[in-house]
Every structure is written in C-alpha cells, then in structure tokens.
BAVEX-57340 format. One record per residue (C-alpha): residue number from 1; x, y, z. Coordinates in nm, 2 decimals. Layout:
REM BAVEX-57340
<pt num="NUM" xx="X" yy="Y" zz="Z"/>
...
END
This chain:
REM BAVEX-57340
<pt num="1" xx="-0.37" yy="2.50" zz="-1.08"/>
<pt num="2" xx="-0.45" yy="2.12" zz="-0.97"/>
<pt num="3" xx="-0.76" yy="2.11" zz="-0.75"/>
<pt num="4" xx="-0.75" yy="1.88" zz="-0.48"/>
<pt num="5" xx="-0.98" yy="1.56" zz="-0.47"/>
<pt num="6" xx="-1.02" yy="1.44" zz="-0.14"/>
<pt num="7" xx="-0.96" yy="1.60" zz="0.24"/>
<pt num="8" xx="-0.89" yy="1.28" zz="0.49"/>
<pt num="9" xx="-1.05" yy="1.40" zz="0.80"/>
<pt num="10" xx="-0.93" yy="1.22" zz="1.12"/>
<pt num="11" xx="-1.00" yy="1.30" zz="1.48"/>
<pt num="12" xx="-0.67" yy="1.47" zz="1.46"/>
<pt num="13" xx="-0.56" yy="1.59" zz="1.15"/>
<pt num="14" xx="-0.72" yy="1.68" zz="0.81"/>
<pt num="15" xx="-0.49" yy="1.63" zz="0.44"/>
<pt num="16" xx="-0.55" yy="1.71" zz="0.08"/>
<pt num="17" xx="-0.51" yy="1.48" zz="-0.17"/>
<pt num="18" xx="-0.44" yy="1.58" zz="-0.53"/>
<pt num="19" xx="-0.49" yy="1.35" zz="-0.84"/>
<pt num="20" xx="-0.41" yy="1.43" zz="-1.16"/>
<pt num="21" xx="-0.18" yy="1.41" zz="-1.46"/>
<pt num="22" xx="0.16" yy="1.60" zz="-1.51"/>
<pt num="23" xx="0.14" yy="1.71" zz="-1.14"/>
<pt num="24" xx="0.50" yy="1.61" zz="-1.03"/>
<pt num="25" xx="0.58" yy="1.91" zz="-1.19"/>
<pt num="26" xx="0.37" yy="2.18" zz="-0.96"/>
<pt num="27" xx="0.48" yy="1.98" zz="-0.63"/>
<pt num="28" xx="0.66" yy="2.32" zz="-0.50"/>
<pt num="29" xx="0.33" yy="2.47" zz="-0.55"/>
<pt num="30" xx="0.09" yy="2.25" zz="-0.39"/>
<pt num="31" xx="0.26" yy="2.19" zz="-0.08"/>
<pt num="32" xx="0.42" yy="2.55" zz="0.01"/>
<pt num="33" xx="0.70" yy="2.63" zz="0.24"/>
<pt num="34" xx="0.60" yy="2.80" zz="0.55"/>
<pt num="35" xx="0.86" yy="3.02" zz="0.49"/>
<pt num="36" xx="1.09" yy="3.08" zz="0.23"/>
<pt num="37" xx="1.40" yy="2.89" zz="0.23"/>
<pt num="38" xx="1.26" yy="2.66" zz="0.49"/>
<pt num="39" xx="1.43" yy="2.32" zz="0.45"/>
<pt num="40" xx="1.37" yy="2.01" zz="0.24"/>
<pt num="41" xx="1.48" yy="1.67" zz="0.22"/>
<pt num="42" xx="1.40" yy="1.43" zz="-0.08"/>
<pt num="43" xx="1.34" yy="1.03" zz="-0.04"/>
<pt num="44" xx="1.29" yy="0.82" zz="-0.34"/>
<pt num="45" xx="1.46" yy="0.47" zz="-0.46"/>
<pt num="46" xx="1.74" yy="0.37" zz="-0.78"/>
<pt num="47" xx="1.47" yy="0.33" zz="-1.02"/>
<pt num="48" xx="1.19" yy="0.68" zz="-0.95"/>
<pt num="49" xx="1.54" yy="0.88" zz="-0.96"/>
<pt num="50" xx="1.60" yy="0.92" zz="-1.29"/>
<pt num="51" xx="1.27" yy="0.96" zz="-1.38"/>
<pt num="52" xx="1.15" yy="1.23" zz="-1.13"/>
<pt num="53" xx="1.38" yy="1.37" zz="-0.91"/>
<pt num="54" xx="1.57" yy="1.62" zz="-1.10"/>
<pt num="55" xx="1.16" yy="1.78" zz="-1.15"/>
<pt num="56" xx="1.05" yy="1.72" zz="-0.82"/>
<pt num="57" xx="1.36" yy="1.92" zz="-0.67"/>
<pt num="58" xx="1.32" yy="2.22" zz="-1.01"/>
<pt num="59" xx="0.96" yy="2.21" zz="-0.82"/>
<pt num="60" xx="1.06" yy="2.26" zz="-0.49"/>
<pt num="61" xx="1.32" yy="2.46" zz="-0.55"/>
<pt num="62" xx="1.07" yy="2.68" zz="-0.73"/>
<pt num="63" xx="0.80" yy="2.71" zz="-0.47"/>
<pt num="64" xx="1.07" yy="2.84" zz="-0.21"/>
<pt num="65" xx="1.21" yy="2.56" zz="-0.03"/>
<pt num="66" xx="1.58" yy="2.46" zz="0.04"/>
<pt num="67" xx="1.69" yy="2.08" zz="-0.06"/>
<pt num="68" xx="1.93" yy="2.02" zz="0.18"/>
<pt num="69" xx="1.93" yy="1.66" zz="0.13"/>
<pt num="70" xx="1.85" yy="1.41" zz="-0.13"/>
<pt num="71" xx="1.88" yy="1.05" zz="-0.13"/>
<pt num="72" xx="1.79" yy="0.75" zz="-0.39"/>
<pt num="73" xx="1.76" yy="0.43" zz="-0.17"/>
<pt num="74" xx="1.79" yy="0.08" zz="-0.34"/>
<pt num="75" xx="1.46" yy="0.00" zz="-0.54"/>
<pt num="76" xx="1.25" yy="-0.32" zz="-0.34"/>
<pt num="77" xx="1.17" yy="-0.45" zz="-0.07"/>
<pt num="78" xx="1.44" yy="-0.51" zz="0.09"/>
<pt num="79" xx="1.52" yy="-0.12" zz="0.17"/>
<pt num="80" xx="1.21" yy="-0.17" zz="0.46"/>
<pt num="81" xx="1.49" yy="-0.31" zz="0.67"/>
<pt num="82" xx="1.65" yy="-0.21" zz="1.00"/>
<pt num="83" xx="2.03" yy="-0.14" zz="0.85"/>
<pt num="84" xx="1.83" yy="0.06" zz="0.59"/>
<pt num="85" xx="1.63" yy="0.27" zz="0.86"/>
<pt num="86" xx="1.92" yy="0.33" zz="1.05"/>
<pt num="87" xx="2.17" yy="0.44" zz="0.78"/>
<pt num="88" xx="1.96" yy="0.67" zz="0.64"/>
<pt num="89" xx="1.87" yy="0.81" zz="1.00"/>
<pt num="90" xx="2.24" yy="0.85" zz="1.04"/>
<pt num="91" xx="2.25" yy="1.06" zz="0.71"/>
<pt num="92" xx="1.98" yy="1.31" zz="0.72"/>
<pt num="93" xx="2.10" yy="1.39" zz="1.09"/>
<pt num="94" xx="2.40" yy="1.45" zz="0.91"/>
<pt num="95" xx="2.29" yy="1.76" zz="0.76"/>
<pt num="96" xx="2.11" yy="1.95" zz="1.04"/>
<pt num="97" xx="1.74" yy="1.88" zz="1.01"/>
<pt num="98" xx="1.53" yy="2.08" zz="1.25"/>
<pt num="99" xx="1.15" yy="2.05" zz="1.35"/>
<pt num="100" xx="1.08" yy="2.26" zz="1.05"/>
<pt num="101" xx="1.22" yy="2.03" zz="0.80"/>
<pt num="102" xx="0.96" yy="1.87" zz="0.55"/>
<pt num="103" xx="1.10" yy="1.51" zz="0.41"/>
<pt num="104" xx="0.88" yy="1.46" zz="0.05"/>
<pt num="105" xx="0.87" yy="1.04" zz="0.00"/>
<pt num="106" xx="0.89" yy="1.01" zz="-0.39"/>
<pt num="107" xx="0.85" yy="0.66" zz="-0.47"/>
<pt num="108" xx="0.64" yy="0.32" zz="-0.40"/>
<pt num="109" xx="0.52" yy="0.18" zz="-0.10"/>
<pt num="110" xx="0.87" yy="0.09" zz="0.02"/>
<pt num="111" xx="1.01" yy="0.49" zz="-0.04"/>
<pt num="112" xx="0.64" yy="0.58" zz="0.14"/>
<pt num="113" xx="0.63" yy="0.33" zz="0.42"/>
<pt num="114" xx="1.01" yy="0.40" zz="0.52"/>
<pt num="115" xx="0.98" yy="0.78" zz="0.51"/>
<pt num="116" xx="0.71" yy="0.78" zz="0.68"/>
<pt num="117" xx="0.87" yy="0.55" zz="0.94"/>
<pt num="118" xx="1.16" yy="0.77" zz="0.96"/>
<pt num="119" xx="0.97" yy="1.11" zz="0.95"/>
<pt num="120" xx="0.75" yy="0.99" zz="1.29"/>
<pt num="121" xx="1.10" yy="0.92" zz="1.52"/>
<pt num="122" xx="1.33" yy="1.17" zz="1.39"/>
<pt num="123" xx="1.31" yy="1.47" zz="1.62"/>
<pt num="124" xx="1.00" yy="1.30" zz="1.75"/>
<pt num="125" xx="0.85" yy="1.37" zz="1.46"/>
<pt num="126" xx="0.87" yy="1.60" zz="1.14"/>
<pt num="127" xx="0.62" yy="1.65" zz="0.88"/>
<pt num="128" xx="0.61" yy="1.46" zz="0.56"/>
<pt num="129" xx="0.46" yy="1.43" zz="0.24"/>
<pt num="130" xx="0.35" yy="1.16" zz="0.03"/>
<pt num="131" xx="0.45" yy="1.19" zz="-0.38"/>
<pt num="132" xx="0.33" yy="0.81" zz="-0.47"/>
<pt num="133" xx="0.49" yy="0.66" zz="-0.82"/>
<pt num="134" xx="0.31" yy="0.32" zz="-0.82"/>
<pt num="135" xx="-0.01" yy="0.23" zz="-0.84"/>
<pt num="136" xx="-0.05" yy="0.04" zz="-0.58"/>
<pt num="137" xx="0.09" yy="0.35" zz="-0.29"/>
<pt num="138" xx="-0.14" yy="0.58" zz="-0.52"/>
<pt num="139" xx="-0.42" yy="0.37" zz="-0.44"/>
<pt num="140" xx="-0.36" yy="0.24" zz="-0.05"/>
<pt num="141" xx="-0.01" yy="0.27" zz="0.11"/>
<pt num="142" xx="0.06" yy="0.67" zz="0.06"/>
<pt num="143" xx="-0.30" yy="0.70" zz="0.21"/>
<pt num="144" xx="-0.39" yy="0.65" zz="0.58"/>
<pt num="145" xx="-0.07" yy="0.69" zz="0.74"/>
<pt num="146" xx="0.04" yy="0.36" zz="0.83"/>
<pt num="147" xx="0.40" yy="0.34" zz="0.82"/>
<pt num="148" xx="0.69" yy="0.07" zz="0.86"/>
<pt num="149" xx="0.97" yy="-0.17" zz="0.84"/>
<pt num="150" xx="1.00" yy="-0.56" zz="0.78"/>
<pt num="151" xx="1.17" yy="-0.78" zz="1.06"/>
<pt num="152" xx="1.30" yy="-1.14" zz="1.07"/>
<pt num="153" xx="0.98" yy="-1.21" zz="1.23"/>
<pt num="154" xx="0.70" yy="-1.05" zz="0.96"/>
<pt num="155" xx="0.60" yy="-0.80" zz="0.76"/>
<pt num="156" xx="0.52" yy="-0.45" zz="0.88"/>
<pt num="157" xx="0.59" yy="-0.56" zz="1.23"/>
<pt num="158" xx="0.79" yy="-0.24" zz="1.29"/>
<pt num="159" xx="0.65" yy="0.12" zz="1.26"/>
<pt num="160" xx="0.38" yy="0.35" zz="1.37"/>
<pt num="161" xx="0.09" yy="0.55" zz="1.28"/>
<pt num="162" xx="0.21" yy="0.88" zz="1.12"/>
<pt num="163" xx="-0.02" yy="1.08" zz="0.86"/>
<pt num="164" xx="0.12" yy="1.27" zz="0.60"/>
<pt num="165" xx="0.08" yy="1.64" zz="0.53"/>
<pt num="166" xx="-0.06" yy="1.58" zz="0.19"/>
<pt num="167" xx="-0.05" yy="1.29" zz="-0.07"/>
<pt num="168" xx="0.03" yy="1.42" zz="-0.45"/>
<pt num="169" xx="-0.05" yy="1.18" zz="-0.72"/>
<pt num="170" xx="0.07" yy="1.21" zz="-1.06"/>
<pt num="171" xx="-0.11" yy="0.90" zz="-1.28"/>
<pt num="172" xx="0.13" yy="1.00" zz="-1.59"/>
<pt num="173" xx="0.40" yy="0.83" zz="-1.33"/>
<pt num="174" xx="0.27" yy="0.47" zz="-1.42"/>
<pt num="175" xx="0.36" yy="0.48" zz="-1.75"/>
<pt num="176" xx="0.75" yy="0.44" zz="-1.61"/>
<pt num="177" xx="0.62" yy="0.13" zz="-1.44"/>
<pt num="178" xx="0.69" yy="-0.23" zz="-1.59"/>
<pt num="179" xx="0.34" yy="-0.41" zz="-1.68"/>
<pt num="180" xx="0.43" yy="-0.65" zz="-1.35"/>
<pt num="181" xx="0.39" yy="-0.34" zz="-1.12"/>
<pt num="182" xx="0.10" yy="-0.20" zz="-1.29"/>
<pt num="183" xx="-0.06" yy="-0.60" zz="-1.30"/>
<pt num="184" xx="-0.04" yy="-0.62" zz="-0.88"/>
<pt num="185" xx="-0.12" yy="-0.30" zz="-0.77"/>
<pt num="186" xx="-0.43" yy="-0.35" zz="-0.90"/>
<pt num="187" xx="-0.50" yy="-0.60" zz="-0.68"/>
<pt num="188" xx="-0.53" yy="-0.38" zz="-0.39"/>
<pt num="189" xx="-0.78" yy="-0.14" zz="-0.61"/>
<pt num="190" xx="-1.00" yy="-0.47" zz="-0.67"/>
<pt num="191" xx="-0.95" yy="-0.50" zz="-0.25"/>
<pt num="192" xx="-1.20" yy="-0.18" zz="-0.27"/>
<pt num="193" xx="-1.46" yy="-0.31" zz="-0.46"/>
<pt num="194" xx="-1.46" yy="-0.64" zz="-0.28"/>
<pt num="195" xx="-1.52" yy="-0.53" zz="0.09"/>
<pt num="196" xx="-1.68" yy="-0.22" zz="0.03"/>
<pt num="197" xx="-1.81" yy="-0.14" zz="-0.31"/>
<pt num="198" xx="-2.00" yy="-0.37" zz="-0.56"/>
<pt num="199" xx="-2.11" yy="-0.15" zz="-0.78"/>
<pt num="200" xx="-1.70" yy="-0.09" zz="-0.80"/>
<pt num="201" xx="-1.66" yy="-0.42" zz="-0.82"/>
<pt num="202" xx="-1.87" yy="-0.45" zz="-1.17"/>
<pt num="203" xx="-1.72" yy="-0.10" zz="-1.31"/>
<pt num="204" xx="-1.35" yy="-0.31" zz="-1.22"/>
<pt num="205" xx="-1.49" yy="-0.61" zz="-1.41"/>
<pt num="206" xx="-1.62" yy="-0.37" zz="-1.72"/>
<pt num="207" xx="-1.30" yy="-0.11" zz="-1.71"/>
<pt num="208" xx="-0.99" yy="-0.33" zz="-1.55"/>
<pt num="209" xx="-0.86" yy="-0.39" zz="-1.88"/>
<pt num="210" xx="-0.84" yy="-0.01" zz="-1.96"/>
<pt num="211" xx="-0.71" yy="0.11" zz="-1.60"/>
<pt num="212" xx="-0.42" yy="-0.18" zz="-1.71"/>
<pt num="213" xx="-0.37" yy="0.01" zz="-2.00"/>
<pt num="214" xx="-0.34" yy="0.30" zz="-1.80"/>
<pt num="215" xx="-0.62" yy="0.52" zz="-1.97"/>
<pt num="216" xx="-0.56" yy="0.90" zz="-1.79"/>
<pt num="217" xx="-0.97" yy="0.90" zz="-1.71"/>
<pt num="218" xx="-1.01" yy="0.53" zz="-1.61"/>
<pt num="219" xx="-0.71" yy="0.56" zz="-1.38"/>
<pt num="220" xx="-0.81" yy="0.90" zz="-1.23"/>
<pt num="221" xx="-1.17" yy="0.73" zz="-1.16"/>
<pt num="222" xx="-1.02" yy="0.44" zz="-0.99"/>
<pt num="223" xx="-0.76" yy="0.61" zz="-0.79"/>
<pt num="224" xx="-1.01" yy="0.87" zz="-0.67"/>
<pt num="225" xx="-1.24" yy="0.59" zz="-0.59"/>
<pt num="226" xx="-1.03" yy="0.40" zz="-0.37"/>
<pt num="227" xx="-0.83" yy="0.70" zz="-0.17"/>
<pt num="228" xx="-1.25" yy="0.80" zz="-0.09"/>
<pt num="229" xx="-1.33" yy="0.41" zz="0.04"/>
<pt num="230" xx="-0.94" yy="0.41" zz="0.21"/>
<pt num="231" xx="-1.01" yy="0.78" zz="0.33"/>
<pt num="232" xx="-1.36" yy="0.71" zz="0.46"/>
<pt num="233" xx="-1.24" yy="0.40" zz="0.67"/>
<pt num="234" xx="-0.96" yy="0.57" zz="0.82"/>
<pt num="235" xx="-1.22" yy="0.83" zz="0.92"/>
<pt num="236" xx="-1.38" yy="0.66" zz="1.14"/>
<pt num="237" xx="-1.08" yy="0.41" zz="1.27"/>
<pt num="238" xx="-0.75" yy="0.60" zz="1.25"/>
<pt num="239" xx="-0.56" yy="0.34" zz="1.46"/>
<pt num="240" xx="-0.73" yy="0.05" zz="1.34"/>
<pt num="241" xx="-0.90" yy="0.02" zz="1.72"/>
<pt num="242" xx="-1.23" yy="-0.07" zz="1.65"/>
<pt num="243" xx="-1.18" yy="-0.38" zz="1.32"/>
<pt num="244" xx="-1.33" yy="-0.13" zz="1.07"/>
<pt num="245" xx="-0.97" yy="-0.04" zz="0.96"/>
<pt num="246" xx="-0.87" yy="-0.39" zz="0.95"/>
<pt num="247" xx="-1.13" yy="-0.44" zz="0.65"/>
<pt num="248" xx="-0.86" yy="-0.28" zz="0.46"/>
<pt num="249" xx="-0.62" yy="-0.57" zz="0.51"/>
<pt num="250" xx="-0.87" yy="-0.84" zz="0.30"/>
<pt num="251" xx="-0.64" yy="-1.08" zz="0.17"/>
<pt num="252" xx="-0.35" yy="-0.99" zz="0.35"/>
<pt num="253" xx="-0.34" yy="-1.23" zz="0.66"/>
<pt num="254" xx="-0.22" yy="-1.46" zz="0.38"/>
<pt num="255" xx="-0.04" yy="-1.26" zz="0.20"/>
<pt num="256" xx="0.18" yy="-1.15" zz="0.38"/>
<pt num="257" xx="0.27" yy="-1.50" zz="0.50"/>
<pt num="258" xx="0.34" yy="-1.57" zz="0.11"/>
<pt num="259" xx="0.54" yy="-1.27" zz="0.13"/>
<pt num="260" xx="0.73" yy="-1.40" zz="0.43"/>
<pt num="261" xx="0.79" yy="-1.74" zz="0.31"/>
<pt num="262" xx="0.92" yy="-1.56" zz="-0.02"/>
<pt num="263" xx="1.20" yy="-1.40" zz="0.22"/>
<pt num="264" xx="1.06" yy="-1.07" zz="0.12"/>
<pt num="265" xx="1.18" yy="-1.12" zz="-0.21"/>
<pt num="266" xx="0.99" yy="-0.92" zz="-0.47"/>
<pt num="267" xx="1.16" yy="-1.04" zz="-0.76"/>
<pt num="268" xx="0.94" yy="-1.41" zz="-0.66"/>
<pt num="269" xx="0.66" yy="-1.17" zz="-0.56"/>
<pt num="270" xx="0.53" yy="-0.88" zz="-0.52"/>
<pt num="271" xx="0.31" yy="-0.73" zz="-0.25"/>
<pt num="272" xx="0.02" yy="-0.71" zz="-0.48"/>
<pt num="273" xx="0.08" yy="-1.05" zz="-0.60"/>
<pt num="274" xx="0.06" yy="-1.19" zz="-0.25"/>
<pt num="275" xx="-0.29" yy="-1.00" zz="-0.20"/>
<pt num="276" xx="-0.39" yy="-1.11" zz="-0.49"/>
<pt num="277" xx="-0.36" yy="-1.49" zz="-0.41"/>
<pt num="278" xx="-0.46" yy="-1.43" zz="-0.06"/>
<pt num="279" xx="-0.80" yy="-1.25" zz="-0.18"/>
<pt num="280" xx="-0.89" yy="-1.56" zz="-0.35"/>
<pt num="281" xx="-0.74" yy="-1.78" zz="-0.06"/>
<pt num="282" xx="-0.93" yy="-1.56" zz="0.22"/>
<pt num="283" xx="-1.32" yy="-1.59" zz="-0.07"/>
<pt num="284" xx="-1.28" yy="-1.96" zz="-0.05"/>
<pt num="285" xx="-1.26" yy="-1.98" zz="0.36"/>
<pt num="286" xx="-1.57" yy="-1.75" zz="0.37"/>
<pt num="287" xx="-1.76" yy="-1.99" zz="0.14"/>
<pt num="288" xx="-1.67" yy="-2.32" zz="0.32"/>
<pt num="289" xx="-1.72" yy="-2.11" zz="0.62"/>
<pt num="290" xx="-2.06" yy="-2.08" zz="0.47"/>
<pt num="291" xx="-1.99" yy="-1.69" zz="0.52"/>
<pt num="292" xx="-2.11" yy="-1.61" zz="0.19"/>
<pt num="293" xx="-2.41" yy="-1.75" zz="-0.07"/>
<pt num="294" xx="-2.18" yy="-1.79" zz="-0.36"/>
<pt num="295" xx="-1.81" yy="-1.91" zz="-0.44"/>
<pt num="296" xx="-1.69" yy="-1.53" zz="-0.51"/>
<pt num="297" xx="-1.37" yy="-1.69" zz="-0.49"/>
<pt num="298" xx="-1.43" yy="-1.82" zz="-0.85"/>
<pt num="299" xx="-1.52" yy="-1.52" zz="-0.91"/>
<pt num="300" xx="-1.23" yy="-1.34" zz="-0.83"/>
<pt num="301" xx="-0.99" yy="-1.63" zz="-0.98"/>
<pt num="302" xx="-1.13" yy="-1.58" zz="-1.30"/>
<pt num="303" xx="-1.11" yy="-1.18" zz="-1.29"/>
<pt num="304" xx="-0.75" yy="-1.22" zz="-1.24"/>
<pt num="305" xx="-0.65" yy="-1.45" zz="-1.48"/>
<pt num="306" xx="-0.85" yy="-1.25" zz="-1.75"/>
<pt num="307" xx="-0.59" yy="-0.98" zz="-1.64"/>
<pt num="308" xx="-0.27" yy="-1.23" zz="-1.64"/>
<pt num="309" xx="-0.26" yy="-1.15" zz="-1.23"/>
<pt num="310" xx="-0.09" yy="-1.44" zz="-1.09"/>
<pt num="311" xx="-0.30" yy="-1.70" zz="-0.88"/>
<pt num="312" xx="-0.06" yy="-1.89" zz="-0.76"/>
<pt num="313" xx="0.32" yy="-1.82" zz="-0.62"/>
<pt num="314" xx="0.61" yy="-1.87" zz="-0.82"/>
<pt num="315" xx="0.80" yy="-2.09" zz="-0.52"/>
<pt num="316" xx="0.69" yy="-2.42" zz="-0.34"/>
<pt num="317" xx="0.55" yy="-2.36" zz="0.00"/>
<pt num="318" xx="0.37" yy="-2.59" zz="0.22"/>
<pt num="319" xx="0.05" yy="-2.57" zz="0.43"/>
<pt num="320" xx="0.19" yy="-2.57" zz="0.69"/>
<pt num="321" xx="0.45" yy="-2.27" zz="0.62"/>
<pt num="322" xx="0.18" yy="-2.10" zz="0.57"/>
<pt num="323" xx="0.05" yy="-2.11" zz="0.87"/>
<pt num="324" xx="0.30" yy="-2.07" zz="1.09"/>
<pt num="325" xx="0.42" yy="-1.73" zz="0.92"/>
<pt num="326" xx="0.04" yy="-1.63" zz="0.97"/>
<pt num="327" xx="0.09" yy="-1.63" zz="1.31"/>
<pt num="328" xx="0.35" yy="-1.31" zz="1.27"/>
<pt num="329" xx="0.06" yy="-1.14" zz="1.18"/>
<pt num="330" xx="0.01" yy="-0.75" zz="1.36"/>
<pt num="331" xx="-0.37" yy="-0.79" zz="1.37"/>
<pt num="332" xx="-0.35" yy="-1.12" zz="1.53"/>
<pt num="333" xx="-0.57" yy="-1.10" zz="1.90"/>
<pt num="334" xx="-0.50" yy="-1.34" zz="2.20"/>
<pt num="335" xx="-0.28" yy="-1.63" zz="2.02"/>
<pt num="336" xx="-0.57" yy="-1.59" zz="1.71"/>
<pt num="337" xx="-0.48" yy="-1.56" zz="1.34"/>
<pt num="338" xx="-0.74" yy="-1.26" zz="1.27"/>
<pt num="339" xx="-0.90" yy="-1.32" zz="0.92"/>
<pt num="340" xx="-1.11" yy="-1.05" zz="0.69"/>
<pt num="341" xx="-1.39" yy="-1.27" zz="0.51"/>
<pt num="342" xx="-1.65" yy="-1.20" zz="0.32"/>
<pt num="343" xx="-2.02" yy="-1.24" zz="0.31"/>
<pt num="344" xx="-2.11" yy="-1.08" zz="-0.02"/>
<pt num="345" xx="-1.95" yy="-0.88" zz="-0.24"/>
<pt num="346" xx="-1.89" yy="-0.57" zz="-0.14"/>
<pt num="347" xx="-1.96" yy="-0.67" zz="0.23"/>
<pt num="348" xx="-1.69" yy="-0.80" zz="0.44"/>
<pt num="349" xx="-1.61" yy="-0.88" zz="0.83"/>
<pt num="350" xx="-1.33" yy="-0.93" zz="1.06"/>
<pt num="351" xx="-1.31" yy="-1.32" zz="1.21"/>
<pt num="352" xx="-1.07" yy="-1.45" zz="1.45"/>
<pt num="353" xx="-1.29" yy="-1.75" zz="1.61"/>
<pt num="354" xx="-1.16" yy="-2.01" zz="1.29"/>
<pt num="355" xx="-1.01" yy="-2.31" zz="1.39"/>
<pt num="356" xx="-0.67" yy="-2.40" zz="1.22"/>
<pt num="357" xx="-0.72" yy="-2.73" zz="1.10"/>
<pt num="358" xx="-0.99" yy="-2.59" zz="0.89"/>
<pt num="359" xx="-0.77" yy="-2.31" zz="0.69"/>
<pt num="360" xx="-0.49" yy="-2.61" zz="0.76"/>
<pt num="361" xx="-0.72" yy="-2.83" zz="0.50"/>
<pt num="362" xx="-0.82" yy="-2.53" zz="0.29"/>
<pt num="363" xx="-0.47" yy="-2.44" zz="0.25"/>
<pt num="364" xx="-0.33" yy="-2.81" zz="0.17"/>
<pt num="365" xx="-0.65" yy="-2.84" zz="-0.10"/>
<pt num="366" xx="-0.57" yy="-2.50" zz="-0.29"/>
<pt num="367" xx="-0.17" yy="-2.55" zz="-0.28"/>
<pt num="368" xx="-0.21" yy="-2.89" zz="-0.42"/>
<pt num="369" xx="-0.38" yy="-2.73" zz="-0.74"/>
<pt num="370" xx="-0.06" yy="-2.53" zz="-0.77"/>
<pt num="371" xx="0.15" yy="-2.81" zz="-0.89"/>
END
C-alpha cells in the first residue's frame, strides 16, 4: 500500500497527497467510495487516454465505484475555454450526476484546472480528485486548489477556489511526456527554490539534470519538496488574501502576458516556458530595482540554458504588448500591475508601487537581445 506524503491543512479542509511510482494502478484504493457503487466520472485529454485511462477506470472499478461517465477532452490549452466548459457541463448532466458523484481529473494542468472548474459549479459543488500526469500539475497546479478557464481578456481570469479531495501522483507517468513538457515544468519546480528555498535552489543546480532524466528518487525528492513549500503557503493563505499566496506566482505577471500575446497557443509556448522567461524577466527588475545584492537573473539565465529551457519566446512581441496584456492580470490592485520580486535567493516579495516606464525600458532592453 502507497503511504501518503503530505496532508494540506487549510482553515477548512485537510487532503492527502500520495507520491510515488506505479500508483495510477491503486487509484480505486486510495481514494475509496463512500459506498459501494457510488458514482464516478473520469476527465482526462486525447493524449493521457491511451495511456492511462483504461487503468485508472480497471482501478476504480475495482475499489467499488460506478464510472458512469468518461470523457477524453482535446489535449492543450485551448480546452480551458468557455465552449469547452460548457459542453462538457452539458454532458456530465447528461448522465444524472448527483451530490455524491466524485469527478477524478486525469491529466495536466489544463484536465486539472478545468475539472476542477467544473466540479466547484456543478450542483454547487461535487467533490473531486486530482490524478496529475505532468510535471508541472504534479508539482503546482493539482496542488492548492486554484481552478479555471482562459477568456479573451487573460489567463485564469475565470474560476474559483475549489480544493480537491486528494491529489495522486504517479512519477512513472512522465516518462509518456515529450522532453518539451518535462523541460518547462521544471520551471515551476525551480519557482520553489527561488522564492522560498535556497538550499533547493543549489540541490536544483546539483540534481536538475537527473530530475530531467526523470531519475524515480530525484523526481520523488523534488515533487515532495515542492507540494510541502506549495502546501505550506497555501496553509497559511488559502485564498491568496494576505500576498503570501501570491509568492507562488514569481514570474508569472509576465508570463502570462507571453502567454496572452502567444494567443494561448502552446504549440509557440508553453506555460512553463512563459514562467520560465518571466522568472528571469521578473530577477532583472528586482536587481535594477536594487531589490537584490546580485544579478540572480544571470543566474537563473544560465541554469536554464544548461538545461535547453528556452529564454526567450519563439514569436516577436513588442514592449509594449507586453505591457498592456500585464494589465489583465488577476493579482493586479487599484489600476497596479502587482509584481513578485526578489531580494535574495530564496527570499521573495510582492511589489505593486513600480512605475511603468521602468519595466517599459527593462522590457524594450531584454526583447532587443532576443533578435
């Protein structure tokens, strides 16, 4: 039997989280049916499918639950969209769901973020669980209860917060992954080590090229790791009220705005990319904000090249795109683009007093080395 890792404790509910390898196999029995033949439903995309569903159900099955529903949405990120949200609504309806229904999201970040979506409005709410696939919702997305759908307008700009009953991660599931995928969801497990963690940081620098490689023990380490900073955070700021959760979203602000300007397009690049790039983007305004002693941005740059992480986008975009998608931003206070900055490694700090012109030149300065 799998033991489970980590509880997250929040004011208002507490969740295991299980990490380990060959685990996809034993989801039926980690996550038990209140009763037997109460009801299931199964969410994951085109490409988890073939890889995981037929075992997840045998699982499920096995453990005493009823599938009465199973769905494969279109892999990417386009399936975070409203026509997406609605038809599957429409579908599960379909089949009689009730208030004792369990929906099990198996997939990345976009199967994780749209379930959970779903799972909070439907009924006004039924319980779901988490089955991550990627490496980047093993390591933040499945974890925290965030949840959401892209507009026109932005990223994430549609959703709620809605914690899972319990996140199951199966690390063998990476080796299914292209390289790309592997490659930027680690950008979000550097994230950790960045604002929170330095002696992370250094064990990242000493072991990345392993975790890339997807060593079982490396991989374990650093998922455990960052679900504990991710599950500590949310401790303490659940509904990101008080800027302690917003530490999570270093390198985002511009990031998503990448993302944005990329028409949500991950085939030009993906969310971890966009992290990536705005993790260096977001060290360099903390420097020539005089934030922090050091240029970690260089730092940082050079890390992710040494891993063949993309620094810079695949598409043209202007400064001055840039900003403006910034603006869509869900953390943004009083007509103020909210930045997360750092002062050290390992120590970082939520800013929304920066004036524009002065990203405005930062941003002009880095995108010119990018022809």
């Amino acid at each position: 039997m799998h033991k489970c890792n980590l509880i997250l404790k929040t004011a208002t509910v507490n969740y295991p989280i299980y990490i380990d390898s060959n685990i996809m196999e034993d989801v039926g029995e980690l996550y038990t049916p209140a009763f037997v033949g109460q009801k299931a439903v199964v969410i994951t995309d085109s490409n988890v499918s073939k890889y995981y569903l037929k075992t997840v159900e045998s699982s499920l099955n096995q453990g005493g639950w009823r599938i009465i529903f199973s769905h494969a949405v279109l892999a990417g990120e386009a399936s975070k969209s409203f026509e997406q949200f609605e038809k599957l609504s429409e579908e599960i309806l379909k089949v009689n769901i009730d208030r004792d229904t369990t929906i099990f999201a198996l997939g990345g970040g976009v199967v994780g973020d749209l379930v959970g979506f779903l799972s909070s409005v439907l009924l006004r709410g039924i319980d779901f669980v988490q089955i991550p696939t990627s490496l980047l919702a093993q390591i933040d997305s499945s974890v925290g209860g965030k949840t959401a759908i892209n507009s026109k307008a932005g990223k994430n700009l549609i959703g709620s917060f809605y914690q899972p009953k319990a996140v199951i991660i199966d690390v063998n599931s990476l080796k299914t992954l292209p390289k790309r995928e592997v490659r930027a969801g680690y950008a979000e497990i550097l994230k950790y080590g960045l604002i929170k963690d330095s002696n992370f940081f250094m064990w990242l620098q000493k072991n990345a090229t392993k975790l890339l490689n997807l060593d079982v023990d490396i991989l374990k380490y650093a998922i455990n790791k960052s679900c504990a900073i991710k599950a500590d955070i949310v401790k303490e700021d659940e509904k990101e009220t008080k800027n302690l959760r917003a530490l999570l979203n270093f390198g985002h602000s511009f990031g998503h705005a990448l993302e944005y300007c990329a028409g949500f397009d991950d085939e030009k690049i993906k969310h971890g990319e966009a992290v990536a790039i705005g993790m260096i983007m977001a060290s360099k305004l903390s420097y020539i904000l005089n934030m922090c002693s050091c240029d970690i941005s260089n730092i940082v740059q050079k890390h992710l090249q040494s891993l063949d992480i993309p620094i810079k986008p695949s598409f043209r975009i202007t400064a001055d795109e840039m900003i403006k998608a910034m603006y869509f931003d869900k953390k943004n206070k009083f007509d103020k683009i909210t930045y997360i900055l750092l002062k050290d490694i390992g120590s970082a700090v939520v800013k929304t007093d920066i004036d524009d012109r002065i990203v405005m030149s930062l941003l002009t300065e880095i995108i010119k080395t990018w022809d």
